[in-house]
C-alpha positions as CSV (number, residue, x, y, z in Angstrom):
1,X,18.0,-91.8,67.1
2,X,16.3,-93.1,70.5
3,X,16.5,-91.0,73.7
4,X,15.1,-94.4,75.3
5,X,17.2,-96.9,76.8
6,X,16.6,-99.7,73.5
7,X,17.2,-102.3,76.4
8,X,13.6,-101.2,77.9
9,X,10.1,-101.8,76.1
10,X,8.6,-99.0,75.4
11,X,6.5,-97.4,72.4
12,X,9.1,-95.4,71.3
13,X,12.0,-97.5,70.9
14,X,9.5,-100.5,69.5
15,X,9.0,-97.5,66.7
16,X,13.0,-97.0,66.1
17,X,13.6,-100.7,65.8
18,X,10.7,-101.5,64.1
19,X,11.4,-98.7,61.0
20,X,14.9,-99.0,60.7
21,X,14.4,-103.0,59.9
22,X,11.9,-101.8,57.6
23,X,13.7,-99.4,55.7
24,X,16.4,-101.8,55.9
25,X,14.1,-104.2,54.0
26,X,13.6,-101.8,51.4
27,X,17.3,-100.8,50.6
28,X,18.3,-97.9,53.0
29,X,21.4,-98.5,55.3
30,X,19.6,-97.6,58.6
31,X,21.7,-97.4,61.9
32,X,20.3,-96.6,65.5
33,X,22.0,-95.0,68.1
34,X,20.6,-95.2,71.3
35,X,21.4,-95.2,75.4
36,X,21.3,-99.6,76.2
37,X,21.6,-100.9,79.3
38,X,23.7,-103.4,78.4
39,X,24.8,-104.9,75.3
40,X,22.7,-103.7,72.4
41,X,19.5,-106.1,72.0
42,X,20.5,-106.7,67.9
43,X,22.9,-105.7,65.3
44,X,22.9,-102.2,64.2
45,X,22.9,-100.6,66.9
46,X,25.2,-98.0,68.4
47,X,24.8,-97.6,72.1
48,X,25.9,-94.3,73.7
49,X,25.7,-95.6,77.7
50,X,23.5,-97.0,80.3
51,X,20.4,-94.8,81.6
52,X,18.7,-93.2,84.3
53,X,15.0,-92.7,84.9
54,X,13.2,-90.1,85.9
55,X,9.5,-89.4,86.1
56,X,7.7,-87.9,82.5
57,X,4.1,-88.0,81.9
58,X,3.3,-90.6,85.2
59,X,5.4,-93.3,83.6
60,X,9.6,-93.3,84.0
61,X,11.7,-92.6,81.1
62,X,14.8,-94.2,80.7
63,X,17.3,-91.3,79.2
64,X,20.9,-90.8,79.2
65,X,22.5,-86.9,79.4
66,X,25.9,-85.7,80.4
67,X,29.0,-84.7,78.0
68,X,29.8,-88.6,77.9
69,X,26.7,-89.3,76.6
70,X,26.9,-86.3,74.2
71,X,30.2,-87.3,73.2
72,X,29.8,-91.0,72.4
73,X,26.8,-89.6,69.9
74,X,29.3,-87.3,68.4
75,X,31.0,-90.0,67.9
76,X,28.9,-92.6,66.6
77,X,28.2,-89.8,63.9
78,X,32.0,-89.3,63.0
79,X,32.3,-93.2,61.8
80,X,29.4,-93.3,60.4
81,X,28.5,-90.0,58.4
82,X,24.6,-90.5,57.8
83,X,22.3,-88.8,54.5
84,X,19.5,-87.5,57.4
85,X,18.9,-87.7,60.7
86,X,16.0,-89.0,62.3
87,X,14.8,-87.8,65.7
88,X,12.6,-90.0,67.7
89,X,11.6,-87.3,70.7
90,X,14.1,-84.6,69.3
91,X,13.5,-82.5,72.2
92,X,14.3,-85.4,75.3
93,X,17.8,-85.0,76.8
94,X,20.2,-87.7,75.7
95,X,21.3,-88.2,72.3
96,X,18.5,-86.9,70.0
97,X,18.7,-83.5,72.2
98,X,22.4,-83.0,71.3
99,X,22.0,-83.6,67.9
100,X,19.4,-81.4,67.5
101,X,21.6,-78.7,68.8
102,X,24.6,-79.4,66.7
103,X,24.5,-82.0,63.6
104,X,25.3,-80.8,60.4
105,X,23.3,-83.5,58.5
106,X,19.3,-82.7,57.4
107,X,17.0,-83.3,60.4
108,X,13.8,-85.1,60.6
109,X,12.2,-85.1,64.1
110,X,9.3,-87.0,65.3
111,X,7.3,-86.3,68.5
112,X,5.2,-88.6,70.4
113,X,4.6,-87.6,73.6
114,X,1.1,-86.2,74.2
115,X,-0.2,-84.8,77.7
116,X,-3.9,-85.0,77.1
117,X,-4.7,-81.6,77.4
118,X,-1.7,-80.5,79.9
119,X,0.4,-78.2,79.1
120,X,4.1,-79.5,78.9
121,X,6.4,-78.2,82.0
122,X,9.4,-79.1,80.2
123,X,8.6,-77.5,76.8
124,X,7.2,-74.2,79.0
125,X,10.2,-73.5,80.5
126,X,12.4,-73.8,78.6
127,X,10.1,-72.6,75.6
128,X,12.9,-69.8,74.1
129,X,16.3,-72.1,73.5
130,X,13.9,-75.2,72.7
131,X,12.0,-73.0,69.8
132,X,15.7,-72.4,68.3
133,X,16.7,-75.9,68.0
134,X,13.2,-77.2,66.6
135,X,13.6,-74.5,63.7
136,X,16.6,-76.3,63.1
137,X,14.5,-79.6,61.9
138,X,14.1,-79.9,58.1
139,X,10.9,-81.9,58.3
140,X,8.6,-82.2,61.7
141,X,6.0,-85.1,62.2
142,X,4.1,-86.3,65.1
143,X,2.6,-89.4,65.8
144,X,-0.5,-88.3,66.1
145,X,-3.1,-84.9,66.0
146,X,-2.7,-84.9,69.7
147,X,0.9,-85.2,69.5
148,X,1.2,-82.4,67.0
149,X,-1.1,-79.7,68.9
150,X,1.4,-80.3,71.6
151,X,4.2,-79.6,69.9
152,X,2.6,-76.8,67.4
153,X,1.1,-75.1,70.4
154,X,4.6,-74.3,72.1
155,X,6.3,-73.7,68.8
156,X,4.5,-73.7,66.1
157,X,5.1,-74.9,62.5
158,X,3.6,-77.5,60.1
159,X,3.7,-80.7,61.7
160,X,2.8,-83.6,59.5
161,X,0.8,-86.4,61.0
162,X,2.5,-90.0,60.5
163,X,0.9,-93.0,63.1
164,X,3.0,-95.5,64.4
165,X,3.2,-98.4,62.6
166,X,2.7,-101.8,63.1
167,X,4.9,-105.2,62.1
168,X,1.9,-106.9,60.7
169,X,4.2,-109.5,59.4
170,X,5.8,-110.4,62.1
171,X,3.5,-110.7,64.6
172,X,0.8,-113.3,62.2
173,X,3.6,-115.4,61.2
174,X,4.4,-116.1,64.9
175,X,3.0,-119.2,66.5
176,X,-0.2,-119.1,68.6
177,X,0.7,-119.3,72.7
178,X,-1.3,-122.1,73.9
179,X,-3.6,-121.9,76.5
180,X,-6.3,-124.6,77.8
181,X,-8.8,-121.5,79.0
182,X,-9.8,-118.2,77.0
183,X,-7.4,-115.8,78.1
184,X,-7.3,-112.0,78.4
185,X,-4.2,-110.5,77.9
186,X,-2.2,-106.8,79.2
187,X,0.9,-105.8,78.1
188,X,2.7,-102.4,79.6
189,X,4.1,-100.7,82.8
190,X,2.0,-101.1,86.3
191,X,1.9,-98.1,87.1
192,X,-1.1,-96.0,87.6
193,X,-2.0,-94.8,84.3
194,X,-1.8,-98.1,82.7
195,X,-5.0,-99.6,84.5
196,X,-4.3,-102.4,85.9
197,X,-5.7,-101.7,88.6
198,X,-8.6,-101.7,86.8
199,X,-8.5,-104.8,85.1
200,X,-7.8,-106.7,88.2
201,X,-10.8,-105.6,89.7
202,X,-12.6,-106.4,86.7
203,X,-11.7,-110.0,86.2
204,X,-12.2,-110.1,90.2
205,X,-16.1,-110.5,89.3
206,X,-16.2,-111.9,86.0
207,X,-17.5,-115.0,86.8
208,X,-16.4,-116.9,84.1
209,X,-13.8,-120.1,83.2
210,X,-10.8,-117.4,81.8
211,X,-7.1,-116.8,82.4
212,X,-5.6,-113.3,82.9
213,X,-2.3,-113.0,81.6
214,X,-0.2,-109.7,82.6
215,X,3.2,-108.8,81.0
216,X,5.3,-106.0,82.1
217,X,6.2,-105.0,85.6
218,X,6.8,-101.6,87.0
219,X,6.6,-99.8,90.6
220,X,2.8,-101.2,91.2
221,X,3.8,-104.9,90.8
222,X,4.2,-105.8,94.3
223,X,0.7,-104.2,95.9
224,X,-0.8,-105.5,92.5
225,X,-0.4,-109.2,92.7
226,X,-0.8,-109.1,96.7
227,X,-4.4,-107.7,95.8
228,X,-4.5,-110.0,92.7
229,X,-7.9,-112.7,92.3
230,X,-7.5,-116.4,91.2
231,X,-6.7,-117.1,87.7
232,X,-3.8,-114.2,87.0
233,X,-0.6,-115.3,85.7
234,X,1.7,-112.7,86.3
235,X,4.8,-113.0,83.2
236,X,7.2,-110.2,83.7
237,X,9.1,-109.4,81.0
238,X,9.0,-110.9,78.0
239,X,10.6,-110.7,74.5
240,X,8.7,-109.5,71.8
241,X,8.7,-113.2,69.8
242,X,6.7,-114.2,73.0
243,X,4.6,-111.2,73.2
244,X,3.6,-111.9,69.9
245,X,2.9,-115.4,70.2
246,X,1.0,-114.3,73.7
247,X,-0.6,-111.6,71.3
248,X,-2.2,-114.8,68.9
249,X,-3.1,-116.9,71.8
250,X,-5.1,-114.8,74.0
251,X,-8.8,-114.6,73.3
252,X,-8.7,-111.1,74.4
253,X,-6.3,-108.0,74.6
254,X,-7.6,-105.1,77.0
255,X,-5.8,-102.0,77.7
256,X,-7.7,-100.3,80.4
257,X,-5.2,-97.6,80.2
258,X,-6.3,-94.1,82.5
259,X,-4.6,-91.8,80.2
260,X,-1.4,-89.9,78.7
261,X,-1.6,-93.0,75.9
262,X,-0.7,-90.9,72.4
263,X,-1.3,-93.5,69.9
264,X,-2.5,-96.9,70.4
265,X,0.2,-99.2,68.9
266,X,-0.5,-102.1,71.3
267,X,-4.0,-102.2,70.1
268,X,-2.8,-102.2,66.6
269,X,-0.7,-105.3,67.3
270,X,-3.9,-107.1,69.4
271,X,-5.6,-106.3,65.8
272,X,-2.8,-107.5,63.5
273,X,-2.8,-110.8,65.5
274,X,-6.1,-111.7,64.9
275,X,-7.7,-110.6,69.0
276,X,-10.0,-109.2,69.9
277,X,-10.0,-106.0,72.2
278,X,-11.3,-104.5,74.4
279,X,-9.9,-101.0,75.9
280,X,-10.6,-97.2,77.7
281,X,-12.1,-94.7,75.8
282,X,-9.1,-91.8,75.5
283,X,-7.8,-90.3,72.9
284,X,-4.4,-92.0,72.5
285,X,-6.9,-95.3,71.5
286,X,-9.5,-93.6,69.3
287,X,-6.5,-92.6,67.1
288,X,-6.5,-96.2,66.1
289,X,-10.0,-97.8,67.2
290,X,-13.1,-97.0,66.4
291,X,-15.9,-97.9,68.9
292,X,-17.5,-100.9,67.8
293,X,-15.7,-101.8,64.7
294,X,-12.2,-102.3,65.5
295,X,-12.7,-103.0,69.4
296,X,-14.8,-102.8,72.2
297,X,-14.4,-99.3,74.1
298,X,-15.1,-98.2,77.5
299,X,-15.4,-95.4,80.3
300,X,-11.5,-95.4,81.5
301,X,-11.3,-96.3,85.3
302,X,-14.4,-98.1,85.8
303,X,-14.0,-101.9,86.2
304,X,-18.1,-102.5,86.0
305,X,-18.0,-101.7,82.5
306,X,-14.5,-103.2,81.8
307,X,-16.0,-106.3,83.4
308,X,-19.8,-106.2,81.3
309,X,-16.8,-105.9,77.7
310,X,-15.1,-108.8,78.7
311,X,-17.9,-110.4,79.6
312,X,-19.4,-110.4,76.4
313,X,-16.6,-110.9,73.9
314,X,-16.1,-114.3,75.7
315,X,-19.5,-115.2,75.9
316,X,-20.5,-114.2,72.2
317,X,-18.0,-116.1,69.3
318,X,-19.2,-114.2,66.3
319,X,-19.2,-110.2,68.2
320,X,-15.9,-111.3,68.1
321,X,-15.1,-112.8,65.1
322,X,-16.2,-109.2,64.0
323,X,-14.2,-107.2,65.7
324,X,-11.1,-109.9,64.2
325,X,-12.1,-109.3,60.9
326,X,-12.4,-105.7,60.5
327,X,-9.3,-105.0,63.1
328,X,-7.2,-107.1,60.6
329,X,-8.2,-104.8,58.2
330,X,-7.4,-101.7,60.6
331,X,-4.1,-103.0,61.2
332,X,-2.6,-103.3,58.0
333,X,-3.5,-100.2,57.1
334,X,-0.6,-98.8,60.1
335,X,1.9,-101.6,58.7
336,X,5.4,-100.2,59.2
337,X,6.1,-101.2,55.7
338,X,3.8,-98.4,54.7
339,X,5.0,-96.0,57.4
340,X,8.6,-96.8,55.9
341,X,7.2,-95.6,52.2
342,X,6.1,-92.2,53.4
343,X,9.5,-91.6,55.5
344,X,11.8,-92.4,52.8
345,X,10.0,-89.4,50.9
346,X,10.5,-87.0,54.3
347,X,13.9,-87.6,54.0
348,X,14.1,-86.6,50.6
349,X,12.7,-83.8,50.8
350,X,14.6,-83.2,54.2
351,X,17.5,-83.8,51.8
352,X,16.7,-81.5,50.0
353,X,15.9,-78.4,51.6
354,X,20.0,-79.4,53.1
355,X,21.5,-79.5,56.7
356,X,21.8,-77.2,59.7
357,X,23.6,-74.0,60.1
């Protein structure tokens, strides 16, 4: 279950597709039901409506509420009675809220969201109702130790810490993006805490024969690219075959994110395909990255030192065909084949211990 519209990128639904074709690939008949806007983006996939957005955690989530919404989950349950249920943000209105308040079937819930040190308005106010529900979850895991404080911190409980995982796989099978310069590549939102702003004014002064190559847009895209220097090539959306054939042809990947970044999966998939990268220095990326083995980190919101990292991964080969070799490594130990293994136990045991009353 996604609260996100699946028709969006985003972390979270990447998560929901990405395990349910894994633990499709290793015998489990997993469905998804999620909000789409629009036809669902692949088989298996039961969509409950079209979305809204509304402002979470300086980024817009794409959710669906109402009684329709409530009722087409209901629904999608009713055809298809599942073993467990699998909460992907069990406490976001939508679909994985209304479950959480009313399916029979075991429940495993799985938080992501962390607010880097904020408290959570939502989860404060409505602390007393939300506490009931989550003590209706079988098995609770979060994404990461930031994740889980969050969540432990307004309602307590053992929280079991699973990363996201990564589609190792797929993305070094896929074909290298060609590209006659070196090129530095950002995937996400533009919107403030994302950094690109940042990065522009970084490769503004870089002073060196290099292609900038920004997926995503988002509310910032407009003031962005009037602002933007030479040499930036400004994609949009793309699919995720391209993204990972962008992924194997840049020379370097740089999140210069500000903040409000729970686990670093992007940077995961910069290591699985082989880049180099180079990113801020926050917590959501030293889940994954460790300073000067895996990547290149820096001071978030300071293009001067953004600028000196890039700077020297292009000039220096071998710094990094280091990084490379030992953020292959990193990767696969986050491969969503693994992260597959370890659910198919939670449900088990969420099995187990039997469904809500």
């Amino acid at each position: 279950m996604s609260p996100y519209s699946l028709s969006e990128f985003g972390g979270v639904q990447g998560q929901v597709l990405g395990l349910a074709h894994s633990l499709r690939e290793q015998g489990v008949d997993a469905r998804v039901v999620a909000p789409c806007d629009g036809p669902p983006p692949e088989p298996g996939i039961t969509t409950v409506g079209p979305t809204t957005r509304f402002d979470s955690n300086g980024s817009v989530a794409p959710i669906a509420s109402g009684k329709t919404v409530a009722a087409r989950t209901l629904e999608a349950l009713r055809v298809f009675p599942p073993d467990v249920i699998h909460l992907h943000e069990p406490l976001v209105p939508g679909p994985t809220i209304t479950l959480l308040m009313s399916a029979e079937a075991p429940l495993v819930g799985t938080f992501h969201a962390a607010w880097s040190g904020k408290p959570n308005r939502w989860y404060a106010t409505f602390r007393p109702p939300l506490a009931r529900w989550v003590n209706r979850l079988a098995v609770r895991t979060a994404v990461s130790d930031e994740a889980g404080q969050m969540a432990s911190q307004a309602f307590s409980g053992e929280y079991e810490i699973l990363p996201n995982g990564v589609d190792v796989d797929g993305i070094t099978k896929a074909e290298p993006w060609p590209s006659a310069r070196p090129a530095i590549l950002f995937v996400g939102r533009h919107e403030p805490r994302k950094g690109l702003g940042v990065l522009l004014e970084a490769f503004a002064g870089l002073a060196r024969d290099a292609v900038l190559w920004v997926v995503g847009d988002g509310p910032e895209t407009e003031r962005l690219r009037r602002q933007s220097p030479a040499g930036v090539e400004w994609l949009g959306r793309i699919s995720e075959a391209e993204k990972a054939r962008r992924l194997r042809g840049a020379t370097i990947f740089c999140a210069p994110a500000l903040g409000g970044e729970s686990f670093g999966i992007v940077l995961l998939e910069a290591m699985a395909a082989g880049t180099a990268v180079a990113a801020s220095d926050i917590e959501g990326y030293r889940n994954v990255a460790r300073a000067d083995r895996d990547a290149v980190l820096v001071d978030r919101g300071d293009p001067a030192a953004l600028r000196d990292a890039l700077r020297c991964l292009l000039d220096e080969p071998a710094r990094r065909a280091d990084l490379v070799a030992v953020g292959e490594q990193r990767a696969a130990e986050f491969s969503l084949h693994r992260l597959a293994e370890r659910f198919l136990s939670l449900y088990e045991v969420a099995i187990d211990r039997g469904g809500c009353s």
